[in-house]
C-alpha beads as a LAMMPS data file, in Angstrom:
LAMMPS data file: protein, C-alpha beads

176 atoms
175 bonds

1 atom types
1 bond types

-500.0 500.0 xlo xhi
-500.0 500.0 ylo yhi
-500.0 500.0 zlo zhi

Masses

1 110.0

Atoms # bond

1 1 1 -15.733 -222.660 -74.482
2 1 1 -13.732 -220.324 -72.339
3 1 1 -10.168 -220.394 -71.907
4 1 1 -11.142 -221.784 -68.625
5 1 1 -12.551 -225.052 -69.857
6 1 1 -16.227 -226.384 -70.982
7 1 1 -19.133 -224.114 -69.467
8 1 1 -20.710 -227.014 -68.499
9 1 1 -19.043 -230.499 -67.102
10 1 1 -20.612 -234.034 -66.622
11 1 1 -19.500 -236.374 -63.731
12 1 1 -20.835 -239.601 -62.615
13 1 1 -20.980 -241.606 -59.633
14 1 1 -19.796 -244.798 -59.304
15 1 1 -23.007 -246.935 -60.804
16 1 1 -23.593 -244.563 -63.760
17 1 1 -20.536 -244.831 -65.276
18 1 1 -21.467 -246.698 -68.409
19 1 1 -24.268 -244.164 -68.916
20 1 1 -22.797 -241.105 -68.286
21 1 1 -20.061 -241.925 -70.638
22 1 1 -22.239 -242.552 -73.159
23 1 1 -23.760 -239.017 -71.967
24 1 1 -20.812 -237.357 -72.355
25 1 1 -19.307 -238.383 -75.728
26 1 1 -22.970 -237.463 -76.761
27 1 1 -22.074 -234.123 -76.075
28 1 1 -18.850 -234.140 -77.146
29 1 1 -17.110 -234.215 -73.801
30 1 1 -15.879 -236.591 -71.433
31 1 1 -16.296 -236.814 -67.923
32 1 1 -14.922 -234.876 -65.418
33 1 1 -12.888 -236.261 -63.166
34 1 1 -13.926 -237.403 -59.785
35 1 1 -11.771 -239.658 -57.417
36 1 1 -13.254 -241.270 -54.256
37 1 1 -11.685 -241.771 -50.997
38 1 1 -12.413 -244.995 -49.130
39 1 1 -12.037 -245.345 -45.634
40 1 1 -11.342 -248.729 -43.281
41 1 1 -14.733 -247.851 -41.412
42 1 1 -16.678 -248.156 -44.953
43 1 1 -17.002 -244.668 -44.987
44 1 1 -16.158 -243.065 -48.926
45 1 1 -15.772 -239.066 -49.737
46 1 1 -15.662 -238.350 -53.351
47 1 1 -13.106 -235.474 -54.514
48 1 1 -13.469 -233.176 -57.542
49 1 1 -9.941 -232.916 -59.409
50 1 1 -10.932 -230.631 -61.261
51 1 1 -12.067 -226.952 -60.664
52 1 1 -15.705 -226.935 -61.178
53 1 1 -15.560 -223.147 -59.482
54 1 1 -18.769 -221.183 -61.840
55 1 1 -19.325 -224.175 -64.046
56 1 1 -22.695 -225.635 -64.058
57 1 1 -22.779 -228.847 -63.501
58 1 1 -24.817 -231.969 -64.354
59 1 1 -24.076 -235.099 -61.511
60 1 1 -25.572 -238.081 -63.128
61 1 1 -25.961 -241.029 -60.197
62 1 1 -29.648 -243.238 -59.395
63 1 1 -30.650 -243.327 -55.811
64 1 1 -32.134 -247.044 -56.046
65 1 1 -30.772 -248.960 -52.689
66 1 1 -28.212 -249.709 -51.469
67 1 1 -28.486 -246.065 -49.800
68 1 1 -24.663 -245.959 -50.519
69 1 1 -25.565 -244.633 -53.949
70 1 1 -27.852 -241.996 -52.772
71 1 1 -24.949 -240.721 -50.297
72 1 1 -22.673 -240.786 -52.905
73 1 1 -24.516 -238.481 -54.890
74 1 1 -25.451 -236.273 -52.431
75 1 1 -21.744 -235.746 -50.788
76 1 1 -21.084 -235.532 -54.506
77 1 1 -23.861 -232.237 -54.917
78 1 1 -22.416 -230.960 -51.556
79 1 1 -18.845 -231.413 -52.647
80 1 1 -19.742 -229.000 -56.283
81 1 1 -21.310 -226.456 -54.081
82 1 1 -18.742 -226.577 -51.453
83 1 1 -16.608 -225.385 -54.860
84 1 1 -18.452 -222.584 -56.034
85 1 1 -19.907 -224.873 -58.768
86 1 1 -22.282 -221.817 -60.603
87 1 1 -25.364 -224.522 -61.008
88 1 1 -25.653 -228.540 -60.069
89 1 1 -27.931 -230.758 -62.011
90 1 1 -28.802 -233.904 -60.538
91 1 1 -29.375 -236.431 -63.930
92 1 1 -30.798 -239.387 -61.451
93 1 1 -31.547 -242.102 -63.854
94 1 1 -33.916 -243.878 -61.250
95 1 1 -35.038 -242.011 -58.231
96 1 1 -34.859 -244.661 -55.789
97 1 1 -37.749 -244.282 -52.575
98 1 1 -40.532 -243.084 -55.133
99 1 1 -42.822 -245.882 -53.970
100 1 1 -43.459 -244.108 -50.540
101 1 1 -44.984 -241.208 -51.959
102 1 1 -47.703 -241.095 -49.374
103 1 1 -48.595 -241.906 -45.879
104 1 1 -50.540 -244.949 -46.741
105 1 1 -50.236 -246.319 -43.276
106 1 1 -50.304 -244.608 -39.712
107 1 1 -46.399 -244.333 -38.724
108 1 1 -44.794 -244.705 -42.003
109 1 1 -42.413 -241.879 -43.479
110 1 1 -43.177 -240.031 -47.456
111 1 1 -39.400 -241.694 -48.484
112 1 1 -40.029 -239.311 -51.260
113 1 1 -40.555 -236.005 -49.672
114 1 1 -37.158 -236.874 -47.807
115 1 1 -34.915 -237.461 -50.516
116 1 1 -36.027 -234.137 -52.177
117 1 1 -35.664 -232.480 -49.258
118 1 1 -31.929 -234.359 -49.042
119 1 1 -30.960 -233.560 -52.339
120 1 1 -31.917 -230.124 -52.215
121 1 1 -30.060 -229.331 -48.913
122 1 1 -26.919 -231.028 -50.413
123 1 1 -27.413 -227.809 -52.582
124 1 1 -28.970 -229.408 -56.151
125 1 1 -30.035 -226.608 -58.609
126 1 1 -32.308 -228.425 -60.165
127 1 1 -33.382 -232.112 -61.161
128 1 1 -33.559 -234.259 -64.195
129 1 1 -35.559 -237.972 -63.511
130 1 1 -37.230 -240.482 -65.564
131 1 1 -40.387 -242.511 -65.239
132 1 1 -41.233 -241.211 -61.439
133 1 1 -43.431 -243.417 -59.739
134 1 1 -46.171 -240.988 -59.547
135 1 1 -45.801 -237.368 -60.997
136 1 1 -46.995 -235.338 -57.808
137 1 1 -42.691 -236.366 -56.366
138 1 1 -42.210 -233.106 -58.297
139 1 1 -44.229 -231.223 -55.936
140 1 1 -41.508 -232.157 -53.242
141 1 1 -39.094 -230.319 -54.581
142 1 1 -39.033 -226.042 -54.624
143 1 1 -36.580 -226.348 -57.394
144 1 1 -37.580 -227.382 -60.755
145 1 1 -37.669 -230.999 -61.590
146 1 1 -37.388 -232.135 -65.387
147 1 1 -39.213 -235.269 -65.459
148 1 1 -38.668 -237.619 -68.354
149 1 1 -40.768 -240.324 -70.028
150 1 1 -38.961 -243.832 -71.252
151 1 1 -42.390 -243.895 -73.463
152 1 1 -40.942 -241.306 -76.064
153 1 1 -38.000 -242.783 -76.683
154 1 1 -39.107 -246.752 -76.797
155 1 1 -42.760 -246.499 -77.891
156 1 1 -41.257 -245.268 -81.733
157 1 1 -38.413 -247.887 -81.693
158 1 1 -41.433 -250.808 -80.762
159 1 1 -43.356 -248.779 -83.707
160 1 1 -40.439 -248.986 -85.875
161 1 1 -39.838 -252.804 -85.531
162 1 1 -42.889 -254.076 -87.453
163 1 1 -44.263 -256.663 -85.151
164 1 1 -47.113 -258.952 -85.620
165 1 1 -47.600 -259.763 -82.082
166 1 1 -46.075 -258.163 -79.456
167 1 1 -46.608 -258.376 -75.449
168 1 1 -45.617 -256.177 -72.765
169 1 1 -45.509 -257.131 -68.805
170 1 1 -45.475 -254.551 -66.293
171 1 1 -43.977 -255.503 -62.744
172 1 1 -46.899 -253.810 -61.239
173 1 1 -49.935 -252.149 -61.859
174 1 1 -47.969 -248.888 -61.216
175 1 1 -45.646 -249.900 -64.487
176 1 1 -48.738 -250.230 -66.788

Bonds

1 1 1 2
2 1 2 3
3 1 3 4
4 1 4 5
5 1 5 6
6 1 6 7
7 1 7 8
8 1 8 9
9 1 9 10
10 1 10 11
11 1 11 12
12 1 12 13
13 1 13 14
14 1 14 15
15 1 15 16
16 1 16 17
17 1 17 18
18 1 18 19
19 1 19 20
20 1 20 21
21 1 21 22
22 1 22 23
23 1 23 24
24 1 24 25
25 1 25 26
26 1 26 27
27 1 27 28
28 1 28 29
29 1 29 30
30 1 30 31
31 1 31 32
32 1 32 33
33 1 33 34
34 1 34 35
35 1 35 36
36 1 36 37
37 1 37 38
38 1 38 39
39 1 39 40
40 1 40 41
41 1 41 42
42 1 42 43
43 1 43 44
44 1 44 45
45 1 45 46
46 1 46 47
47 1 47 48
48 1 48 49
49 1 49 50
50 1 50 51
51 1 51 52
52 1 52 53
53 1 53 54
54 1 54 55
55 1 55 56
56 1 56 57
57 1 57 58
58 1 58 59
59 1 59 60
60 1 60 61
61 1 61 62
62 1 62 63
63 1 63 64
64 1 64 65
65 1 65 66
66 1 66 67
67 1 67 68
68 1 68 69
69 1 69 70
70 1 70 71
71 1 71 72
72 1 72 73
73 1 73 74
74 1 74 75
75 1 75 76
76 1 76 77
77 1 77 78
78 1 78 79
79 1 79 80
80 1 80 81
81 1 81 82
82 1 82 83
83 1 83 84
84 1 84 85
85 1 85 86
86 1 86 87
87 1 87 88
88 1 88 89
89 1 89 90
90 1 90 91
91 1 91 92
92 1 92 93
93 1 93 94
94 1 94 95
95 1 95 96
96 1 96 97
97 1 97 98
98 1 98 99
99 1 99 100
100 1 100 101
101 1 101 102
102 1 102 103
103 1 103 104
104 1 104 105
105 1 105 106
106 1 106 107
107 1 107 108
108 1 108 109
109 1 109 110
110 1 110 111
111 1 111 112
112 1 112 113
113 1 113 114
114 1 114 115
115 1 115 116
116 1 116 117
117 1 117 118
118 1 118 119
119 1 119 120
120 1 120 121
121 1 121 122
122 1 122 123
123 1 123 124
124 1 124 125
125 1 125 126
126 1 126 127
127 1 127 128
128 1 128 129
129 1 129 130
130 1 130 131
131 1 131 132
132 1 132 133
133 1 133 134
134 1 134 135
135 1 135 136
136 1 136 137
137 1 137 138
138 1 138 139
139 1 139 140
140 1 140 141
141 1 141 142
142 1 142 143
143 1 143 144
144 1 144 145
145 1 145 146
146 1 146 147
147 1 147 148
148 1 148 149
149 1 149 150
150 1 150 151
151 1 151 152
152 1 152 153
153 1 153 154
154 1 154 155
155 1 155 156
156 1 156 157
157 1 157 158
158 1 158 159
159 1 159 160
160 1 160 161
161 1 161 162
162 1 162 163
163 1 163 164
164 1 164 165
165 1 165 166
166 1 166 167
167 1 167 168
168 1 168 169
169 1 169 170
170 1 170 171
171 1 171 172
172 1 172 173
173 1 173 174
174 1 174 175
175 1 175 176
């Protein structure tokens, strides 16, 4: 700690805030504070009150539709850089658009390749995601990408349970 505040600072956007709550009194903080603007078109800009000026910060939001939530966090990234935050950390929970990691089809976009390419303009230093739908979405990105397995976490709490019988379904042969 400085006597300028925490070196690093955790905000959420508006879905994640259960999570990153319980993010931030894991690391002994609380959130930073972030207010959001609505306007009578529909249109939303979210606000840093807070200096965030050489902090590095983490910006915890998913990007699963509605595509409000993946504006939201990138007007959030581009608001922190817009502030001289020092680094931004996208924490994005799900990374919504993973499925359309290839041209499968003639005509179709790579979803994918777009929202890395959105999230890095907005000016993200670098990525933390879970459970990608295919591992090669971290080639999309020129910054580095943490990706994180649910498996490490839930595979030694199933362990830990002692079940006779136990049966998992997958939503998809993706999942499995």
């Amino acid at each position: 700690m400085s006597n300028q505040g925490p070196i690093a600072k955790i905000f959420s956007c508006t879905q994640s805030i259960e999570l990153s709550e319980k993010i931030a009194k894991n690391f002994g903080t609380k959130l930073g504070n972030v207010n959001f603007s609505h306007y009578s078109d529909g249109e939303f800009q979210p606000s840093f009150e807070e200096s965030v000026r050489g902090a590095r910060i983490f910006i915890i939001g998913s990007t699963q539709p509605s595509s409000e939530n993946l504006m939201e966090l990138l007007l959030m990234i581009d608001a922190a850089k817009r502030s001289s935050a020092r680094h931004i950390t996208a924490v994005i929970p799900y990374f919504g658009w993973a499925r359309q990691d290839r041209k499968d089809k003639p005509r179709v976009p790579i979803g994918a390749k777009l929202i890395a390419n959105l999230i890095e303009a907005a000016g993200a230093t670098r990525l933390i995601t879970m459970d990608l739908h295919a591992d090669q979405i971290q080639g999309f990105f020129e910054k580095p990408v943490d990706h994180l397995y649910a498996s490490t976490i839930f595979i030694p709490y199933i362990q830990s349970l002692n079940l006779n019988e136990l049966t998992i379904a997958s939503p998809d042969m993706g999942g499995v």
